[in-house]
N, C-alpha and C positions, 0 to 999 in steps of 0.2 A: 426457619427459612430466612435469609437474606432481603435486605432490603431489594428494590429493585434500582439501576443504576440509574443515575441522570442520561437522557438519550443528549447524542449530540449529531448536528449534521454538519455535511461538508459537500464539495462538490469535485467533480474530476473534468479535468479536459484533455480527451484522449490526442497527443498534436498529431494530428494523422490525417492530411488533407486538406488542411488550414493552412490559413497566415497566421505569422507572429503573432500580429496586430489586435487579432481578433481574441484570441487566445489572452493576450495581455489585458482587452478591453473585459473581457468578463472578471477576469482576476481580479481589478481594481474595482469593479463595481462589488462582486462579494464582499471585498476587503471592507464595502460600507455600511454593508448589511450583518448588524450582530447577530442574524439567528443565523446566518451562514460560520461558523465556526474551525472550518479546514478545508483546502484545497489539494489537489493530486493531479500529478503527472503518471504516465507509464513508463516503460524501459523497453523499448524497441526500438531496432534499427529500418525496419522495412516494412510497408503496411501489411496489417494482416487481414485487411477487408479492401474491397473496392478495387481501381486502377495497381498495379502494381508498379508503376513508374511513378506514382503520388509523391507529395511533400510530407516527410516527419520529420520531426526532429529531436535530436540527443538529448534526454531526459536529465543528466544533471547540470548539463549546461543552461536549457531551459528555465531549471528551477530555478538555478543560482540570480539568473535574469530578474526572474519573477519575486525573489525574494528581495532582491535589491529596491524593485519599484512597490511591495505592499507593507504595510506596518501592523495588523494586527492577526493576521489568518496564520493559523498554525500551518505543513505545510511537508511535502514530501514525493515520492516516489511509489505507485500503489499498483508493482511493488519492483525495486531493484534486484536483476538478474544477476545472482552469486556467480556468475560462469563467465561475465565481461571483465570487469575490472580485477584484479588481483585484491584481495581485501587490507593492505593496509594501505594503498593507493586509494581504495573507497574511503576507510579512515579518516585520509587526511581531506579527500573532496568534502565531506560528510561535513565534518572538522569547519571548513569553511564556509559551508552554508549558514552551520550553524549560527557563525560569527556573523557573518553577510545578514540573517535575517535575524539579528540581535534574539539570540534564543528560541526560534519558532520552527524548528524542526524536527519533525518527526520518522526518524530512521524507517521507512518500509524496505522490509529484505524477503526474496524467497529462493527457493533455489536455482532456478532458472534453466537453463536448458538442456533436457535430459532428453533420452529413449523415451517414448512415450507411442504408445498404438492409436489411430485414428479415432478421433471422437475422446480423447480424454480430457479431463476437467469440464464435459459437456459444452465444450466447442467444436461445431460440426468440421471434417476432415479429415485431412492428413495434418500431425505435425507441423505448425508453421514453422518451427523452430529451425527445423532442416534447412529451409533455405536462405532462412535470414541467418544461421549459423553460418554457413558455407561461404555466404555472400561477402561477410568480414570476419574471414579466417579466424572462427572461433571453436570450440569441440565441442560436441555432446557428450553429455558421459551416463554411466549407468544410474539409476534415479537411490539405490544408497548410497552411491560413491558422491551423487550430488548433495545429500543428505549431509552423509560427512564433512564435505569440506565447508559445506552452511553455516555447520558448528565451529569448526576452526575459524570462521572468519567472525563468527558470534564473538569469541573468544578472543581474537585479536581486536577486534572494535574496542569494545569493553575497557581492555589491558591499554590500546592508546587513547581513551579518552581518562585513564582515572592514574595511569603508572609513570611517571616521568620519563624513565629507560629498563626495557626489557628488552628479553630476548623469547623465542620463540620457536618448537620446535616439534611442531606437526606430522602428521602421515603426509600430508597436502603444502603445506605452507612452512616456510624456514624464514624467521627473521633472526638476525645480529643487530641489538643495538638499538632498540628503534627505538625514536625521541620526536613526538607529538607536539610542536607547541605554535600557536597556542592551542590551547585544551577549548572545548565548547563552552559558550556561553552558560549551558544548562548543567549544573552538579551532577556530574556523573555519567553526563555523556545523554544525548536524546532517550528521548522514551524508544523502545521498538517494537517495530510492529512487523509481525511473519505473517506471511501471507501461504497459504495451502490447503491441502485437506487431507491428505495421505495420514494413513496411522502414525509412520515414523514422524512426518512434520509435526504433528500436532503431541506428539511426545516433547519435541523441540520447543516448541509453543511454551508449553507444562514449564521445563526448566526454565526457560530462559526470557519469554515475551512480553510488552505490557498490554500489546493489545494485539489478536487473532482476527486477520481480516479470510474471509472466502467472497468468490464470486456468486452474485445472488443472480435473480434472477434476468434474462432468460436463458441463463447457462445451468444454475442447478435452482431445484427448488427448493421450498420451504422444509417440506418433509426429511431431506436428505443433508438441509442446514442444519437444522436443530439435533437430528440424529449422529453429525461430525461433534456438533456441542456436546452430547452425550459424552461420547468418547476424551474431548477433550478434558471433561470436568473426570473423567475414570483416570486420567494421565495423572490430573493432578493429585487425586488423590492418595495415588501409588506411590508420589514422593513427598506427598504432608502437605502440598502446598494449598492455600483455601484458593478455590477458583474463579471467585468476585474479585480477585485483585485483577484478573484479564480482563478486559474491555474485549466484546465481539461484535465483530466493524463485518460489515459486507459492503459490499456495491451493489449497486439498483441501477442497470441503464433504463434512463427515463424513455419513453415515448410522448415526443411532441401532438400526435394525434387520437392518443387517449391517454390523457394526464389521469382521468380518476380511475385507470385500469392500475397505473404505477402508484397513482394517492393509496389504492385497496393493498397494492404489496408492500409497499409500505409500514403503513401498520400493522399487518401482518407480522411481518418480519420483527417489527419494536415488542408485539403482542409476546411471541416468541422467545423473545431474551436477548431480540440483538440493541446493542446498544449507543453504536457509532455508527451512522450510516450513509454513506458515498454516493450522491445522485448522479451518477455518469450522463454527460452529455453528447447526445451524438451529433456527429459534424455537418458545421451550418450553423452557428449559433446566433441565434437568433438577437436582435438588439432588447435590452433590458431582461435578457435569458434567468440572471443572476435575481434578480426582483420576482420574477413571473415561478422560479421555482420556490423562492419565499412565498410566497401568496397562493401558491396550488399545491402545494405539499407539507414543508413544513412548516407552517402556522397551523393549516387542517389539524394534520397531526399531531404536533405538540398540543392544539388543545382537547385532545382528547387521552392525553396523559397524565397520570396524578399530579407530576410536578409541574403541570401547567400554569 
């Protein structure tokens, strides 16, 4: 049996009803706390809670922001929509972050806006996607078709962060030529991390991921996390690959009004096998939010882990 992984935490701030301002203030205050270790944005255009006329805001534009004003938090998109940008146009965004925040990102990608039936990935509804697709003229497509091009764009990434000049020549995607420079700070291009849970994603995971994030709880549970892990470690080993090389990241949206309800899922979750874990904040953040989730989570937690 496998060691068990060093846990690591990080936190997200969903920009969905906020100011910049606020958003920028917690970042910097993580950025000075070393048990906070990663930060995250999302990839929407239009809220998917609350007023629907709200404030969001463009996720890599965002980041790029954010990456300019902190110097130690790793740092990312949790998780970039393969369906918005054409993937060597992400490449070269990606490319630039990288640069921007001197090596500290970490590529989040999933596939992004499919056909999907109400209530899937256990968010209660209809499809948000529908109308935030509609809204900025973008397509949905069939959820292998979405699969597919994920891969292509996996593949393209990849090719511009390690190949000088290739070409490229997909079901989905046709490049002539392309020439990447500069290349990322990070040999070989960020780490990446797929975000899903579908059997085909997580075959995708298998080849190609370094770190597998799902949505925890109160979208899926524990039960039905560990049992995607199942499956995931069965991906791996149908192509040889050992499956402690993945990192298994979830999100946690915290609750401000029963912290030791989120402190219990928590360690649950770490109990479990997950081993990167995303405290999602919901909007309103509180002054000193960044501290107060060190102090009521993880420190709790981490000392009650071996490598405490």
């Amino acid at each position: 049996m496998s060691e068990p992984k060093r846990v690591s935490f990080g936190l997200k701030t969903t920009p969905m009803h906020v100011d910049y301002d606020d958003i920028l203030r917690v970042w910097l205050e993580a950025d000075e706390i070393s048990e906070i270790e990663h930060a995250w944005l999302w990839d929407h255009m239009l809220p998917l809670a609350g007023p629907k006329d709200g404030k969001i805001y463009e996720g890599w534009t965002l980041l790029a922001a954010l990456a300019a004003q902190t110097r130690r938090l790793r740092l990312g998109l949790l998780v970039t929509s393969n369906r918005i940008r054409r993937p060597a146009v992400l490449g070269k965004i990606a490319t630039t972050v990288d640069v921007v925040s001197r090596g500290r990102l970490v590529m989040g990608l999933g596939v992004g806006g499919t056909h999907q039936p109400a209530g899937a990935g256990g968010i209660a509804g209809d499809n948000p996607a529908v109308a935030e697709y509609e809204a900025y003229g973008l397509t949905l497509v069939p959820p292998r078709e979405g699969i597919e091009r994920l891969e292509e764009t996996v593949t393209i990434l990849k090719r511009m962060w390690t190949e000088k000049e290739f070409d490229f020549e997909g079901r989905y995607y046709t490049l002539k030529g392309n020439r990447n420079e500069p290349k990322p700070v990070q040999p070989s291009g960020p780490r990446l991390l797929i975000g899903g849970w579908g059997n085909k994603t997580l075959r995708l995971v298998a080849e190609h991921a370094d770190i597998w994030n799902i949505p925890g709880p109160p979208h899926n549970q524990i039960d039905y996390i560990t049992e995607r892990s199942r499956v995931l470690d069965e991906h791996c080993a149908a192509i040889g690959r050992d499956p402690s090389e993945i990192s298994r990241s979830v999100q946690v949206v915290i609750s401000y009004d029963n912290i030791e309800a989120s402190r219990r899922q928590v360690l649950e979750l770490v109990h479990a096998g997950l081993d990167h874990i995303v405290l999602s904040l919901p909007r309103g953040y509180p002054q000193g939010v960044a501290q107060w989730l060190t102090d009521e989570i993880i420190k709790p937690v981490r000392a009650e882990l071996p490598d405490a």
